[in-house]
N, CA and C of each residue as an Amber inpcrd file, in Angstrom:
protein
   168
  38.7570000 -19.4620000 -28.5480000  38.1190000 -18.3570000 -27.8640000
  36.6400000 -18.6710000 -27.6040000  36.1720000 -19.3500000 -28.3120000
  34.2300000 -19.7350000 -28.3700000  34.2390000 -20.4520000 -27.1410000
  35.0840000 -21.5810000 -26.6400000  35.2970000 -22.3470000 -25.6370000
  35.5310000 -21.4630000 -23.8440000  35.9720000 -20.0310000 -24.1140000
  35.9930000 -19.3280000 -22.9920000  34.4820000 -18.5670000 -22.4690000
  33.6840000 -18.5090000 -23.7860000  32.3290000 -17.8580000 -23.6020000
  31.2370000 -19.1500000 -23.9610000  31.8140000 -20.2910000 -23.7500000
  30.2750000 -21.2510000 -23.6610000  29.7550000 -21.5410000 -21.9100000
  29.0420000 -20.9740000 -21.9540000  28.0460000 -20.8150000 -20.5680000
  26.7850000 -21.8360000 -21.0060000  26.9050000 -23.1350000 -21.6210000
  25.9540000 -23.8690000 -21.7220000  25.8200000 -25.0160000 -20.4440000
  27.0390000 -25.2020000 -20.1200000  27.4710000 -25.5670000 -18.8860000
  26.5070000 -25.3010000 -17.1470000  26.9900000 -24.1040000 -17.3370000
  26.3380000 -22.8610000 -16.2390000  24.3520000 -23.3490000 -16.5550000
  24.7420000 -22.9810000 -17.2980000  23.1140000 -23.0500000 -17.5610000
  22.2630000 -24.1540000 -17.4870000  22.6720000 -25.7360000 -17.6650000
  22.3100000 -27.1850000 -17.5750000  22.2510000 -27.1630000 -16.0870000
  23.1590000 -26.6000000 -15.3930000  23.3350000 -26.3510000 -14.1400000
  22.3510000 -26.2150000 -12.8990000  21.4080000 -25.8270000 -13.4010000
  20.1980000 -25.0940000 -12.8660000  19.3120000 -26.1230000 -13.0880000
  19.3460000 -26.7930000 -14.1740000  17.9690000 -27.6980000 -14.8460000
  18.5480000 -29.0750000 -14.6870000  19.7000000 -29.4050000 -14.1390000
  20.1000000 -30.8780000 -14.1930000  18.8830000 -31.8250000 -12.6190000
  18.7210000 -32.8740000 -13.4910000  18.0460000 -33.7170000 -12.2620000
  19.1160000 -34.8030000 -11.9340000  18.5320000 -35.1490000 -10.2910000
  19.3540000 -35.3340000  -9.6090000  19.9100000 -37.0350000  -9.9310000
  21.1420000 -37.5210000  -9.4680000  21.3290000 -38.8030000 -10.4260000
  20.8770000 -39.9060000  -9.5080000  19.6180000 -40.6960000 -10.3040000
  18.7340000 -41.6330000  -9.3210000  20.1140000 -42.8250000  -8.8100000
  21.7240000 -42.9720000  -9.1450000  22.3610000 -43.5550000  -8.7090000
  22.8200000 -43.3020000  -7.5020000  23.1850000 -42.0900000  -7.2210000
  23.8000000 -41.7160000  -6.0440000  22.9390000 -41.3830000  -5.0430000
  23.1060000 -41.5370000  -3.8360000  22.2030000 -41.2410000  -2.9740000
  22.3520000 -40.0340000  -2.4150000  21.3550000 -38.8700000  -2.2230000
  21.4210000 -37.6800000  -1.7900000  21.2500000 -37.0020000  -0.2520000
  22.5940000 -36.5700000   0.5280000  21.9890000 -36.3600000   1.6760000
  22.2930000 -35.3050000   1.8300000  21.9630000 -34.5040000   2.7750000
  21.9730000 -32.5630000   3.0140000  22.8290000 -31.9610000   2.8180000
  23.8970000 -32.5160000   3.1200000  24.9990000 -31.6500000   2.8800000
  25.2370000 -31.4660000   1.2200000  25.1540000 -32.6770000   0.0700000
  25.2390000 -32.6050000  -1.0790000  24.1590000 -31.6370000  -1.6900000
  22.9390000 -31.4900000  -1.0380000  21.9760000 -30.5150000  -1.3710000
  22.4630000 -29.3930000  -1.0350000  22.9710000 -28.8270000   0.0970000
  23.0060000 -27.6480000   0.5320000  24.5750000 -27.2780000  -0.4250000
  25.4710000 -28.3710000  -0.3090000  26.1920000 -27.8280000  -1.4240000
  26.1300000 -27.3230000  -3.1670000  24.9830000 -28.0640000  -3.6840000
  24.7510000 -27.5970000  -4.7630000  23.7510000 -26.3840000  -4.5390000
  23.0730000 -25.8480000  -3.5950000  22.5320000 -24.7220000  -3.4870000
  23.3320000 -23.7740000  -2.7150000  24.5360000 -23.5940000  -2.4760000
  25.3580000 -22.3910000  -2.2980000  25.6080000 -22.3270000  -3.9180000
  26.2790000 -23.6230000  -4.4420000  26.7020000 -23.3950000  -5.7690000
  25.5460000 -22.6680000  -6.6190000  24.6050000 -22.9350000  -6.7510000
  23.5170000 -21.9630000  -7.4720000  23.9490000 -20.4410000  -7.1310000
  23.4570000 -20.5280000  -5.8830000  23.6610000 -19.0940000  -5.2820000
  24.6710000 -18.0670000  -5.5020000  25.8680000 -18.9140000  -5.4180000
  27.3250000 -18.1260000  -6.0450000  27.3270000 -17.7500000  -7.5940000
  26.8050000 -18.9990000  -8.4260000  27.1150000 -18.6840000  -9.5700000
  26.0380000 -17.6300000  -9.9200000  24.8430000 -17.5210000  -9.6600000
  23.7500000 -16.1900000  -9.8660000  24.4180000 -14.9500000  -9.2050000
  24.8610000 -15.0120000  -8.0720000  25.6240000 -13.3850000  -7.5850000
  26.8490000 -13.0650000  -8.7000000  27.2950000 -14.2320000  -9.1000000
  28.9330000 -14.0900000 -10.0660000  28.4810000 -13.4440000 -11.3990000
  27.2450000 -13.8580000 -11.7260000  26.6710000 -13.6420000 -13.1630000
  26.2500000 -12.2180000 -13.0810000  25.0430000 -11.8850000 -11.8110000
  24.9430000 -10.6730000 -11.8590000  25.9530000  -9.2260000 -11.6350000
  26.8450000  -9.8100000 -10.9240000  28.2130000  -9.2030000 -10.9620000
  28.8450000  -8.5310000 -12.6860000  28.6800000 -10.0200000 -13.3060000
  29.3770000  -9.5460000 -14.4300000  28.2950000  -8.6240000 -15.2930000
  27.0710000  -8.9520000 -15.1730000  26.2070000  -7.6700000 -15.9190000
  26.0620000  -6.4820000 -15.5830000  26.2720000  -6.6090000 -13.8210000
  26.6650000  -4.9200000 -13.3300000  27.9300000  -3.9490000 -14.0240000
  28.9210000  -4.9830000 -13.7870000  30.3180000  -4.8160000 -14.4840000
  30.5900000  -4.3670000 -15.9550000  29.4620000  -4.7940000 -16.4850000
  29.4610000  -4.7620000 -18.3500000  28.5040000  -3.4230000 -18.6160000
  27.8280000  -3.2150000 -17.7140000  26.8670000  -2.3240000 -17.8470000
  27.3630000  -0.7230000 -17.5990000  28.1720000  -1.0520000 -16.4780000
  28.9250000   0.3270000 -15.8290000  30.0140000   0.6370000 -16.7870000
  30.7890000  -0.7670000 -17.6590000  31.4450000  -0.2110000 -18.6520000
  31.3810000   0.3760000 -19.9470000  29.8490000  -0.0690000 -20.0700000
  29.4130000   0.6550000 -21.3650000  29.0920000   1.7090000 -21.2540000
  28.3650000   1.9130000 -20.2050000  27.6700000   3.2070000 -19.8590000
  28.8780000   4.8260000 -19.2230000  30.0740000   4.4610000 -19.4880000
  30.6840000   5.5120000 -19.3150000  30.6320000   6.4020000 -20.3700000
């Protein structure tokens, strides 16, 4: 169950630098910045979600 709530993952996510092996071109950028983008709307989702359920 600890393995369904480790968000350490998520979180490296944000702070990872980029790998001086591979070479980076726009589209790989713009794909890891939707991915940011999704996973911050998904997150705030779930605190809206947790919030509205406590608060009944």
């Amino acid at each position: 169950m600890k393995n369904l709530f480790d968000f350490s993952e998520v979180a490296t996510y944000f702070f990872r630098k980029p790998d001086p092996n591979r070479k980076s071109t726009f589209n790989l950028r713009v794909m890891h910045g939707i991915n940011k983008v999704s996973i911050l709307i998904f997150l705030v989702c779930l605190i809206v979600m947790g919030v509205r359920l406590f608060t009944r």
